[in-house]
KOLDRENKE-822742 format. One record per residue (C-alpha): z, x, y; residue number from 1. Coordinates in nm, 4 decimals, padded with zeros to 6 digits, always signed. Layout:
<pts>
+----------+----------+----------+-----+
!        w !        u !        v !   k !
+----------+----------+----------+-----+
!        Z !        X !        Y ! NUM !
...
+----------+----------+----------+-----+
</pts>
This chain:
<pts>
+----------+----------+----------+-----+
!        w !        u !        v !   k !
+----------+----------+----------+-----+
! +00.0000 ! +00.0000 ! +00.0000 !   1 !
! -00.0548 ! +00.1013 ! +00.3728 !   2 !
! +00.1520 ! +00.0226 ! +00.6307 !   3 !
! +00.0337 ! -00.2810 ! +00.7316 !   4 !
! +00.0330 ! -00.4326 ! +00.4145 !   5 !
! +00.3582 ! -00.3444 ! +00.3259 !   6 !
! +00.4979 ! -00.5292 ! +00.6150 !   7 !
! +00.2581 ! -00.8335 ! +00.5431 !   8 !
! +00.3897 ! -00.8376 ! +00.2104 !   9 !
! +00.7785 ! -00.8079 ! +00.3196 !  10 !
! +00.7302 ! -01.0751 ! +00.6001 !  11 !
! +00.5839 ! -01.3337 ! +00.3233 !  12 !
! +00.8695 ! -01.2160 ! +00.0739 !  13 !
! +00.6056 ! -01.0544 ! -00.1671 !  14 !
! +00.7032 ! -00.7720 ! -00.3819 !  15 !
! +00.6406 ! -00.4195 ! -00.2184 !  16 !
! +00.5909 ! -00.0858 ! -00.3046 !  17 !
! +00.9091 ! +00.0920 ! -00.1303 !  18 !
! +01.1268 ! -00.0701 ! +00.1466 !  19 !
! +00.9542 ! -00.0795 ! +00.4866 !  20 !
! +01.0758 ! +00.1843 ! +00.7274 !  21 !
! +01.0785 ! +00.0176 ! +01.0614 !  22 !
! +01.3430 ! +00.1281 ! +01.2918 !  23 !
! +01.3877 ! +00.1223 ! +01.6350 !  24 !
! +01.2800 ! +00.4434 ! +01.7254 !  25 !
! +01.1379 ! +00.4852 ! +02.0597 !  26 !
! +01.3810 ! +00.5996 ! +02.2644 !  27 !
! +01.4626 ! +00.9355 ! +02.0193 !  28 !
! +01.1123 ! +00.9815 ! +01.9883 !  29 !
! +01.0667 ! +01.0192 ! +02.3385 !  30 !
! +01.3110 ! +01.3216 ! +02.3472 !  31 !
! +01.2038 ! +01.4671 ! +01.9634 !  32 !
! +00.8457 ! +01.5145 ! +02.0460 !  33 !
! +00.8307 ! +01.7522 ! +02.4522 !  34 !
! +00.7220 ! +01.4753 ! +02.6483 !  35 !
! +00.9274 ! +01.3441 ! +02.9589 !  36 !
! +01.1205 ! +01.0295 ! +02.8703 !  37 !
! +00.9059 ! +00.8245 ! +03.1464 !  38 !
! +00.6220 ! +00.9637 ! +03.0617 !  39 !
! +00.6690 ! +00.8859 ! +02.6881 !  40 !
! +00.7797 ! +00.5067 ! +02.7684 !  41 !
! +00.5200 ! +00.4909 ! +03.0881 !  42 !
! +00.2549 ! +00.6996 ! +03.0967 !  43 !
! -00.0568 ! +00.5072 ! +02.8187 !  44 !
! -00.2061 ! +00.9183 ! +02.6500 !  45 !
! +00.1761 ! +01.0842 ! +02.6628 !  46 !
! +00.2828 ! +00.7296 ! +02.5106 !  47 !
! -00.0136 ! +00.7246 ! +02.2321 !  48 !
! +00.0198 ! +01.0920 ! +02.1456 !  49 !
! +00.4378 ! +01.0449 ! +02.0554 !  50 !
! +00.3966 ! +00.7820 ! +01.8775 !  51 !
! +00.1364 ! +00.9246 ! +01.6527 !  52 !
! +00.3093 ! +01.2670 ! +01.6291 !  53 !
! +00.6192 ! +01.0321 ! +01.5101 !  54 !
! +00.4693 ! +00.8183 ! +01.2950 !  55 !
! +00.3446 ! +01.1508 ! +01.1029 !  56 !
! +00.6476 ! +01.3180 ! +01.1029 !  57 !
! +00.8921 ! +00.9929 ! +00.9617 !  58 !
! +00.5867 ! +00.7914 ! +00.7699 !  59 !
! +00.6993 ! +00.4248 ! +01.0067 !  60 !
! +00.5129 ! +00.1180 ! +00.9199 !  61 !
! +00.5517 ! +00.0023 ! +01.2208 !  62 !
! +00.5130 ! +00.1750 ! +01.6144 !  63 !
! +00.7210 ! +00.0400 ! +01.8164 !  64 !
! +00.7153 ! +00.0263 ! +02.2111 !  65 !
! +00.8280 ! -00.1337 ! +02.4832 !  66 !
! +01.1802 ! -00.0370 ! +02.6728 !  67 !
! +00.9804 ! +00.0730 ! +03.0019 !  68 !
! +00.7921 ! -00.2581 ! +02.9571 !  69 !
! +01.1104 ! -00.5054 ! +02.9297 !  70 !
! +01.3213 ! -00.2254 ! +03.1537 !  71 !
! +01.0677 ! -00.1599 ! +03.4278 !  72 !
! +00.7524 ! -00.2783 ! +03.4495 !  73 !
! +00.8486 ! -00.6583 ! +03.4170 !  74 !
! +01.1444 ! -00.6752 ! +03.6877 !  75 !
! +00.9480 ! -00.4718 ! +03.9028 !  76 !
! +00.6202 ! -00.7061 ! +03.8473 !  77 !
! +00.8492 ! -00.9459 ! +03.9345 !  78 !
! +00.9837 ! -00.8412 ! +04.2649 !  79 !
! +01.2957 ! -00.6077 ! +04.1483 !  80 !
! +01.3453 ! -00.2787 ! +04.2872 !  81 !
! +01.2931 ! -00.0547 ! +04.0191 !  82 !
! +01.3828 ! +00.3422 ! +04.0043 !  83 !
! +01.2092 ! +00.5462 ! +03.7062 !  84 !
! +01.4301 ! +00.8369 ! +03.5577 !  85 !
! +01.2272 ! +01.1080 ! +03.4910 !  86 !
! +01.4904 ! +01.1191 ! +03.1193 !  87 !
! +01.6619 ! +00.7967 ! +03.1245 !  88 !
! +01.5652 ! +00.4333 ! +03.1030 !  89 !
! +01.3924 ! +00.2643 ! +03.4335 !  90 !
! +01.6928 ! +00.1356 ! +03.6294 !  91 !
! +01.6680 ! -00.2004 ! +03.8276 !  92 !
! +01.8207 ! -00.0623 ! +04.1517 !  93 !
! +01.7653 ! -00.4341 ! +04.3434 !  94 !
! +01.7195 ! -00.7933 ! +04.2202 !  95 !
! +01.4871 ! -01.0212 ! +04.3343 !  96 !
! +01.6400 ! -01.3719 ! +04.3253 !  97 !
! +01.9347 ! -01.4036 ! +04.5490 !  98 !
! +01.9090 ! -01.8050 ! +04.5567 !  99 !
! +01.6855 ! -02.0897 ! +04.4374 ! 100 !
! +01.4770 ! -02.0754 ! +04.7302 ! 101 !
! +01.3361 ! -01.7297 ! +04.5623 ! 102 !
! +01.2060 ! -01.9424 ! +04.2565 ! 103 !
! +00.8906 ! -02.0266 ! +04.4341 ! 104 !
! +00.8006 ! -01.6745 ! +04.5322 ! 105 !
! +00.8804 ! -01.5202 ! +04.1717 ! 106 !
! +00.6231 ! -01.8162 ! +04.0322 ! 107 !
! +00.3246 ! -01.6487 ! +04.2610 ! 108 !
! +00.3915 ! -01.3690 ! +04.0443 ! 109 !
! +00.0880 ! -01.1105 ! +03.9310 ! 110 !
! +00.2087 ! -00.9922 ! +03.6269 ! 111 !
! -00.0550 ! -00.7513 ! +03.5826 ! 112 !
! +00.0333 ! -00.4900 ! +03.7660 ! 113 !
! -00.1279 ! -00.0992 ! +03.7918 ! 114 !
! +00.2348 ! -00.0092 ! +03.5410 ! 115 !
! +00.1633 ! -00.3076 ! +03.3288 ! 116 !
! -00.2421 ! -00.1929 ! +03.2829 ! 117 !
! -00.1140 ! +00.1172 ! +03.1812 ! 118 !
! +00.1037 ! -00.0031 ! +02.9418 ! 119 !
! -00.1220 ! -00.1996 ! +02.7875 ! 120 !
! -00.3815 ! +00.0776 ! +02.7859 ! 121 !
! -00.0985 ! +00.2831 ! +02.5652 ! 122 !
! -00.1153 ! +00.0115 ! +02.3273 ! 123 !
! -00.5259 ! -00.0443 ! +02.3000 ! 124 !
! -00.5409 ! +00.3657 ! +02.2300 ! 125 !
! -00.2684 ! +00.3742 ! +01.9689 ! 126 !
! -00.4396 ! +00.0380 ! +01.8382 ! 127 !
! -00.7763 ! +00.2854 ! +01.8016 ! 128 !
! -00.5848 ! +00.5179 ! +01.6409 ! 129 !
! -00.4403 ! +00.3520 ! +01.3762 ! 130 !
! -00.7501 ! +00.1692 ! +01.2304 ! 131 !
! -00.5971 ! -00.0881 ! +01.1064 ! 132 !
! -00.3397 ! +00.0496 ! +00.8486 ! 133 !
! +00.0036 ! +00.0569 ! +01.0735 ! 134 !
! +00.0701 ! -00.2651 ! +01.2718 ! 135 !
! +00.1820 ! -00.2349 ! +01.6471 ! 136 !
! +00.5024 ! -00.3902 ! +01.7325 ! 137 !
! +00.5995 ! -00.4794 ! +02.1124 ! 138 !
! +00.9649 ! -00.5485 ! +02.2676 ! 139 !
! +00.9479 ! -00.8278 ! +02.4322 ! 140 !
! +01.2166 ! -01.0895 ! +02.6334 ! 141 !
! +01.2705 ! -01.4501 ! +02.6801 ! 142 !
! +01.2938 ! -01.5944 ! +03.0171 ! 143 !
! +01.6346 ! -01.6364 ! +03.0432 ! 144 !
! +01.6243 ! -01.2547 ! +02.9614 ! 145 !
! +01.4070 ! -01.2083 ! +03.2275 ! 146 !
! +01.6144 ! -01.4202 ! +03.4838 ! 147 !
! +01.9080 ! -01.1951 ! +03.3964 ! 148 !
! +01.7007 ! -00.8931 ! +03.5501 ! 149 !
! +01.5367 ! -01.0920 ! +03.8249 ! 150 !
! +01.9065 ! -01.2683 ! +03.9023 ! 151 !
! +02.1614 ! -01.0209 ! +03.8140 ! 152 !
! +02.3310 ! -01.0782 ! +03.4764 ! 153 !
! +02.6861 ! -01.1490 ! +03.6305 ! 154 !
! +02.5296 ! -01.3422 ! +03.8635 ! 155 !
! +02.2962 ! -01.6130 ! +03.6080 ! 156 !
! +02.6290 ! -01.6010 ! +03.3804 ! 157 !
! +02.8631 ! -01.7516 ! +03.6796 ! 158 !
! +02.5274 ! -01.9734 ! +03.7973 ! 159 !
! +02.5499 ! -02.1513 ! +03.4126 ! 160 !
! +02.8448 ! -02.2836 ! +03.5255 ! 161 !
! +02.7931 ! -02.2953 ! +03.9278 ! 162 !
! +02.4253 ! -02.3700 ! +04.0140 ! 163 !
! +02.3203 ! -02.4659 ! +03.6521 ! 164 !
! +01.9549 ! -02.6092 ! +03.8379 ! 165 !
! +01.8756 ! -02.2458 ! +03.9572 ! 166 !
! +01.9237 ! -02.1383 ! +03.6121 ! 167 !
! +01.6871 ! -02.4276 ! +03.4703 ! 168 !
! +01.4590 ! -02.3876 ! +03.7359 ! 169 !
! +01.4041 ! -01.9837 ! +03.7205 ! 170 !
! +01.3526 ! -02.0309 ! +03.3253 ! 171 !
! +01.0730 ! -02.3283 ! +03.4196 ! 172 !
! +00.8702 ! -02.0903 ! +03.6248 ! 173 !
! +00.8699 ! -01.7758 ! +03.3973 ! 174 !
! +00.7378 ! -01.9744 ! +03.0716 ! 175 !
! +00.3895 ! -01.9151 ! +03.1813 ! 176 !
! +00.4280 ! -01.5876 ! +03.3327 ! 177 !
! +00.6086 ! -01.4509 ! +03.0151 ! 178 !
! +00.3832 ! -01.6403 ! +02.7818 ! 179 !
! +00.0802 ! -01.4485 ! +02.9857 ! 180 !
! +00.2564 ! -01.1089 ! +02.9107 ! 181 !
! +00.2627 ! -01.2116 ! +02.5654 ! 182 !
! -00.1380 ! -01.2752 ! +02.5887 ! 183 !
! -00.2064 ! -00.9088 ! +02.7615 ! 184 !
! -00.0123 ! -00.7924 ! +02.4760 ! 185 !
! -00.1589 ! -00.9746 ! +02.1845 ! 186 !
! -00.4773 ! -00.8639 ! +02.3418 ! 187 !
! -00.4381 ! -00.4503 ! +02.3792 ! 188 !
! -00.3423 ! -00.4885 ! +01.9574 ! 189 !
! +00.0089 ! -00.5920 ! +01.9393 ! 190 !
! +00.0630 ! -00.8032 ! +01.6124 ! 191 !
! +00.4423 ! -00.8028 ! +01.6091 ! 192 !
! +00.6555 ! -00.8915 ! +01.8838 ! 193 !
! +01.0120 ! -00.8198 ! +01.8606 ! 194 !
! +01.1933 ! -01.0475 ! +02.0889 ! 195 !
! +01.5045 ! -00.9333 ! +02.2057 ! 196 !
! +01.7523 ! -01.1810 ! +02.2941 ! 197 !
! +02.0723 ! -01.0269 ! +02.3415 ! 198 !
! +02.1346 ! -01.1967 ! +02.6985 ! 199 !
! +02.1612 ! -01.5269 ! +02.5484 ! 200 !
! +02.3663 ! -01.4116 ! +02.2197 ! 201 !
! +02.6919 ! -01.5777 ! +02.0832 ! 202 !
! +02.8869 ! -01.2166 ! +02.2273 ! 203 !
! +02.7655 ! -01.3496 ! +02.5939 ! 204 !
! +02.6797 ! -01.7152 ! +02.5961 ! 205 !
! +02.8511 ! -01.9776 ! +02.4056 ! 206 !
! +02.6433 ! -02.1836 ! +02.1888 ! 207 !
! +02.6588 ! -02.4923 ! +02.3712 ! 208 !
! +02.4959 ! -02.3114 ! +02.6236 ! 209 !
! +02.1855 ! -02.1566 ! +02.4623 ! 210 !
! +02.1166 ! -02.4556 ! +02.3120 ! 211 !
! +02.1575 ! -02.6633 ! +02.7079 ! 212 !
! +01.9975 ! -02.4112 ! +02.8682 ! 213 !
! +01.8029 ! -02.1450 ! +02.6869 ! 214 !
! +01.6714 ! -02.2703 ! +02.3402 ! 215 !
! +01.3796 ! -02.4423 ! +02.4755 ! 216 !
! +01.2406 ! -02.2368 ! +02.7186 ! 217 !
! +01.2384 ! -02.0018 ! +02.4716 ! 218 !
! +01.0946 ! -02.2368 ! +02.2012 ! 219 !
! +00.7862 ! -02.2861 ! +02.4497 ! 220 !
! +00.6971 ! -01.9199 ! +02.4471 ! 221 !
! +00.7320 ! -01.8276 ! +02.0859 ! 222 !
! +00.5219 ! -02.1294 ! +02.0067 ! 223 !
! +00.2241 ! -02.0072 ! +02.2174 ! 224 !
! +00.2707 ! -01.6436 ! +02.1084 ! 225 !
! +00.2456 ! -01.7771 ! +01.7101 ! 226 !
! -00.0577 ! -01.9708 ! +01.8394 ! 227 !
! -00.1952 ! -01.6560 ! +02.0011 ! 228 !
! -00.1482 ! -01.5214 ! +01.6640 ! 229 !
! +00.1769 ! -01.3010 ! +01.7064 ! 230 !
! +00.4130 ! -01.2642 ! +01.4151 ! 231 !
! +00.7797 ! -01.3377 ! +01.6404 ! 232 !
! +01.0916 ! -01.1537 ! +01.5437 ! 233 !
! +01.3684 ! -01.3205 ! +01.7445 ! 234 !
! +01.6450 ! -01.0038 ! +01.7470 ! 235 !
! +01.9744 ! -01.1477 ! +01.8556 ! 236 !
! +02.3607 ! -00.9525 ! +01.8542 ! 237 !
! +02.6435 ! -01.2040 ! +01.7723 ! 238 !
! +02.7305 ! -01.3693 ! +01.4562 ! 239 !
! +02.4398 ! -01.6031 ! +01.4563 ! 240 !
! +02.5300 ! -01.7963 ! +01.1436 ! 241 !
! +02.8529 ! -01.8745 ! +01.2211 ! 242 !
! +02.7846 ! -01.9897 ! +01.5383 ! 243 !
! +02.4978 ! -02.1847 ! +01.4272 ! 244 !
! +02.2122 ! -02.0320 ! +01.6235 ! 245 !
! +02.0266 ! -01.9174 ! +01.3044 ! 246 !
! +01.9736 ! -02.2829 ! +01.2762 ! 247 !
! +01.8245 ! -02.3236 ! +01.6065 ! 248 !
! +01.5907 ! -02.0210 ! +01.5668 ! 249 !
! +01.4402 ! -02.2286 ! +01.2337 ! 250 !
! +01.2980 ! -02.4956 ! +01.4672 ! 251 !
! +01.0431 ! -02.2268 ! +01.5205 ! 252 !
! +00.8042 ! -02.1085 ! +01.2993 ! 253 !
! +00.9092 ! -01.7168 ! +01.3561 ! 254 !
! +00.8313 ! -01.4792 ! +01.0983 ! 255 !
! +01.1666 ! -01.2611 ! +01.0741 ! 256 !
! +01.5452 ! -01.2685 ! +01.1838 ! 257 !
! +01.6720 ! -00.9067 ! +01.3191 ! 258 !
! +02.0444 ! -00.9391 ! +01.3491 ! 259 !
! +02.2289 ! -00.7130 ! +01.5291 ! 260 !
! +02.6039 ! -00.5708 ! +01.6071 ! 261 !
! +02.8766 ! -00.8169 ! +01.6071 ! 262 !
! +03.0972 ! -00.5590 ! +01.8177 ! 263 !
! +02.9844 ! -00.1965 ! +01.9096 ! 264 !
! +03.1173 ! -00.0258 ! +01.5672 ! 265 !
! +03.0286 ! -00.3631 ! +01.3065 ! 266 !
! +02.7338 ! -00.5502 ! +01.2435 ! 267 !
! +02.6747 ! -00.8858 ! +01.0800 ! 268 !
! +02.6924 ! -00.8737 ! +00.7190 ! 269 !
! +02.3104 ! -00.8618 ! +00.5822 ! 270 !
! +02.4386 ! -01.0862 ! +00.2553 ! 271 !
! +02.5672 ! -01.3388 ! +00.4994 ! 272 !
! +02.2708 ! -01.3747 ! +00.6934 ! 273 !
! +02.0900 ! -01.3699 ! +00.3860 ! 274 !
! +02.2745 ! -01.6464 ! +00.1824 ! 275 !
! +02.1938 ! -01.8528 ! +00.4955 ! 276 !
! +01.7936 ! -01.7516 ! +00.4684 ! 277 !
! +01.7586 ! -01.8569 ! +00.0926 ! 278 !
! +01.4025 ! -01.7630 ! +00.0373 ! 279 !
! +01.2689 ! -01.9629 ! +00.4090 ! 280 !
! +01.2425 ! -01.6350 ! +00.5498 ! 281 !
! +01.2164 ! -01.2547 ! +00.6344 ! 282 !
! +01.5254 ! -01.0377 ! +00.7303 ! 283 !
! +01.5768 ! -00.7039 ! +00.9210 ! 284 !
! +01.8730 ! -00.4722 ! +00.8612 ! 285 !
! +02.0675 ! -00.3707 ! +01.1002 ! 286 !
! +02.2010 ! -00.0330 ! +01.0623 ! 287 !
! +02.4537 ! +00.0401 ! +01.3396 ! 288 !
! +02.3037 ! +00.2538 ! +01.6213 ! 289 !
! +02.5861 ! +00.3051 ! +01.8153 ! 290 !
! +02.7826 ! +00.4414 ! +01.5105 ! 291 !
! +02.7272 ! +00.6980 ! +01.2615 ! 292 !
! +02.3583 ! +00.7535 ! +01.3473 ! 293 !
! +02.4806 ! +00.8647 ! +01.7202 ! 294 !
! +02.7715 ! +00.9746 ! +01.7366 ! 295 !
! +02.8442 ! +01.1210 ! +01.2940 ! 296 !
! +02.7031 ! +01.3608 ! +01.0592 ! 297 !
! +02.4042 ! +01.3628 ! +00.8534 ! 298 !
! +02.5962 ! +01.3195 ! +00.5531 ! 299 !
! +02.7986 ! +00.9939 ! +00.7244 ! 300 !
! +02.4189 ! +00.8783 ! +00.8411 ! 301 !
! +02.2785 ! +00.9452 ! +00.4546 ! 302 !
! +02.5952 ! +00.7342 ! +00.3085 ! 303 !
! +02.5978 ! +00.4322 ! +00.5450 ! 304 !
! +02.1627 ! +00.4436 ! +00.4951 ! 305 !
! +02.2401 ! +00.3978 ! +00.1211 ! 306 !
! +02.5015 ! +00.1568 ! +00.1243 ! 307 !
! +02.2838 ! -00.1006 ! +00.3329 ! 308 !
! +02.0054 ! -00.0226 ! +00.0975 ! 309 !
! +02.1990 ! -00.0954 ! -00.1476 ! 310 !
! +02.3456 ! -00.4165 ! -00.0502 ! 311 !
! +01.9917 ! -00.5553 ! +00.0038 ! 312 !
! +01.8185 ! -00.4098 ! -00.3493 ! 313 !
! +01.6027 ! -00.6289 ! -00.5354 ! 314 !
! +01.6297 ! -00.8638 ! -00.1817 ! 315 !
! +01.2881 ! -01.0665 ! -00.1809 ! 316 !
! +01.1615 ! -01.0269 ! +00.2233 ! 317 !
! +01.3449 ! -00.7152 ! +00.3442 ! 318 !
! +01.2502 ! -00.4194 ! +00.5582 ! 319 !
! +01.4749 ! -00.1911 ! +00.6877 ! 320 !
! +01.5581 ! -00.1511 ! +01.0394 ! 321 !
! +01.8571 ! -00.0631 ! +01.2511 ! 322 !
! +02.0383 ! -00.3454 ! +01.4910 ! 323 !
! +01.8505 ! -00.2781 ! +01.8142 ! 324 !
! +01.7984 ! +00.0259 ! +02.0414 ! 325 !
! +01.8653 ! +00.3394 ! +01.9283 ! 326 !
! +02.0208 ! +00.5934 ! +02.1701 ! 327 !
! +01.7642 ! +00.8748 ! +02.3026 ! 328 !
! +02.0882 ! +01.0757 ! +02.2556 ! 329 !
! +02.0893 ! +01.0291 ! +01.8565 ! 330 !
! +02.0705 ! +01.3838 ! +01.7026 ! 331 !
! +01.7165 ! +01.4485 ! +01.5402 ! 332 !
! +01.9163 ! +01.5872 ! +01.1988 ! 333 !
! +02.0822 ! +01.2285 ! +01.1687 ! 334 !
! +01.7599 ! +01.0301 ! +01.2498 ! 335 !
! +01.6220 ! +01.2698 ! +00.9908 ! 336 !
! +01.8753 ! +01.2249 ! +00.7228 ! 337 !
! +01.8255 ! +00.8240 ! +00.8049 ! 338 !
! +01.4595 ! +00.8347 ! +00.7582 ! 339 !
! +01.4894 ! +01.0221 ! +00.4000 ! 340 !
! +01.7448 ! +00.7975 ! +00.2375 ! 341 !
! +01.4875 ! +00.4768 ! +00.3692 ! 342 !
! +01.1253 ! +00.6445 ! +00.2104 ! 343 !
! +01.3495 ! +00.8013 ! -00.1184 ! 344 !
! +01.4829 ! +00.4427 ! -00.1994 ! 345 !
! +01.3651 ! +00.2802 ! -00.5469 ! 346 !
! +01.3808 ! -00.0793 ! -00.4257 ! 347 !
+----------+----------+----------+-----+
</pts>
């Protein structure tokens, strides 16, 4: 199997040849392979070239891209003042909605933008690359996401409660405008888009919440990117099952669950999430990237990697993954030792 059929076969809970090795990787890559860290996130040859010098050094079946594009170029599209690190993450250094009377500007919005063209030139020449045999995957964010970059997140937390119209009414205007970043993307080769939702998870929202204020805005998007032809895997931190929001993520027809860290040293149980699954759907470990992998040894990283392929062995619609960004900080010999225990597993 190639990449991209290995993944097509996971996501459809077909039998595979080895687990699928699709991490989170793009922030360490950017620091493992010479380039700048914005040029490497930003910048469409740097970004092609470290992607392909990554994906033949750890054998991925997936790329993965798209911090500068949720971090940067979207807020700043959107009327945020934006600073670019030359080694760091793009940093929104001013928000653009102080009130509701800001809503109307932010729906005039060009989304495509000289950084977003870019961007989505990075993806087109990695999509040439690859001919077909590893599938490009895309971080991407809802628009409540979005109005927590455009707003402030402090700020649209307290408005859910004080101005809960503002919060409704920002959301209404950025369906179309994310659902036409969604179409750029879909369009330069992106076939997977991982859609992070960690503003709106049970650790920061309760669930009455999401599902007043957030679940169908969101519903609207991922409906138009599965019509565009995306596969949509909704990421989300927070213990999803208990709370119930698995349930509301099943009244769309997404094509994976990504859990993610319940607090920053656990993660939800990949057996729990499962039991709740059955056989409806694709999972995504979750390997803790804030723990071992940063901050251990390669011998802790090797351990914990075997233990969580362990607990899902013989799991029908599995790939292996960790529970959301991965540090740029995370020592190469960990990521390493990671990587070997994933392609050396008999599944």
């Amino acid at each position: 199997m190639n990449s991209t059929e290995r993944m097509n076969a996971a996501i459809h809970l077909k039998p595979v040849d080895r687990v699928p090795n699709a991490p989170f990787y793009e922030a360490p890559i950017c620091n493992y392979f010479g380039a700048s860290f914005r040029e490497a996130l930003m910048e469409e040859k740097v970004m092609a070239d470290v992607h392909l010098a990554a994906l033949e050094e750890f054998e991925f079946d997936w790329v993965i891209a798209g911090m500068g594009l949720i971090g940067g170029i979207i807020p700043e599209a959107m009327g945020c003042g934006v600073s670019y690190p030359e080694d760091a993450f793009p940093i929104i250094e001013q928000t653009s909605v102080k009130s509701i009377a800001d809503v109307d500007t932010i729906a005039k919005t060009r989304v495509h933008t000289d950084r977003m063209e870019r961007f989505l030139n990075g993806i087109s020449l990695l999509k040439q690359q690859l001919n077909g045999e590893i599938p490009i995957a895309c971080e991407y964010i809802s628009p409540f996401t979005i109005a927590t970059r455009l707003r402030g997140t402090n700020e649209i937390m307290g408005d859910l409660y004080d101005s809960p119209e503002l919060v409704r009414t920002l959301q209404e205007v950025l369906v179309p405008l994310d659902i036409e970043i969604g179409r750029a993307l879909v369009g330069a080769g992106v076939e997977y888009i991982f859609y992070g939702a960690d503003m709106e998870c049970p650790l920061l929202i309760s669930p009455d919440h999401y599902r007043e204020f957030v679940h169908e805005p969101t519903r609207k998007v991922v409906n138009r990117l599965i019509e565009m032809g995306a596969r949509v895997l909704p990421h989300m931190c927070g213990d999803i099952v208990k709370t119930g929001i698995v349930d509301k993520l099943f009244e769309m027809d997404i094509h994976g669950i990504m859990p993610g860290n319940l607090t920053q040293e656990t993660v939800l149980d990949l057996r729990v999430l499962k039991d709740k699954c059955g056989e409806r759907i694709c999972i995504f470990d979750n390997l803790n990237p804030n723990g071992n992998l940063l901050i251990g040894t390669p011998d802790e990283v090797a351990r914990e990697t075997r233990a969580h392929l362990k607990k899902a062995k013989s799991m029908a619609g599995y790939i292996f993954s960790t529970a959301g960004t991965t540090s740029p900080n995370t020592p190469r010999a960990n990521f390493e030792a990671m990587n070997r225990e994933v392609l050396g597993f008999s599944s």
